[in-house]
C-alpha positions, -999 to +999 in steps of 0.1 A: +000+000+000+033+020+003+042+015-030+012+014-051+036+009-087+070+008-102+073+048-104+061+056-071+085+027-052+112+042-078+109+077-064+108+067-026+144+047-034+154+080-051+144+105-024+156+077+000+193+076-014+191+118-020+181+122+019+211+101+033+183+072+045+200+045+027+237+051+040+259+022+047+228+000+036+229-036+044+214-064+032+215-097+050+191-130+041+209-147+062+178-157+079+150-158+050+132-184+044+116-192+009+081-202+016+061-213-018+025-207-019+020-215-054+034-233-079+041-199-093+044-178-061+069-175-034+073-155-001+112-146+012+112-131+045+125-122+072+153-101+044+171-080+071+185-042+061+205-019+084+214+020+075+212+054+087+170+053+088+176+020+113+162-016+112+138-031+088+124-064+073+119-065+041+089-095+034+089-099-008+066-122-026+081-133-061+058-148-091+071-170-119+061-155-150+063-175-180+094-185-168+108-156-147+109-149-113+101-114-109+093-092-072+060-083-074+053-074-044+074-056-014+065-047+021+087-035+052+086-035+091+104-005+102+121-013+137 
């Protein structure tokens, strides 16, 4: 509900790197799991990130589409 498209998550990443929020990001899955709910569907989560805005975990669902995995959907628990 964040994020309602493509442009709008674009812009937030943009204003997000421009306002110093994303700063000595990190990225960690060391403790996702990859939970299917579908043949075609998939939920990753917990995807842990670190920077100058704090803590946060990322939950993404991916979708096999003809063939490719693409993210199509994003959602975040700021700590």
């Amino acid at each position: 509900s964040e994020w309602p498209d493509k442009e709008t998550y674009r812009d937030f990443v943009k204003e997000s790197i421009d306002m110093g929020y994303l700063d000595d990001l990190k990225i960690s899955n060391e403790n996702a799991k990859i939970t299917f709910e579908a043949k075609n569907k998939a939920v990753v989560y917990p995807i842990d990130a670190t920077a100058s805005f704090g803590s946060a975990s990322l939950k993404a669902v991916l979708t096999d589409e003809n063939g490719k995995w693409l993210v199509t959907d994003v959602t975040m628990e700021q700590y």
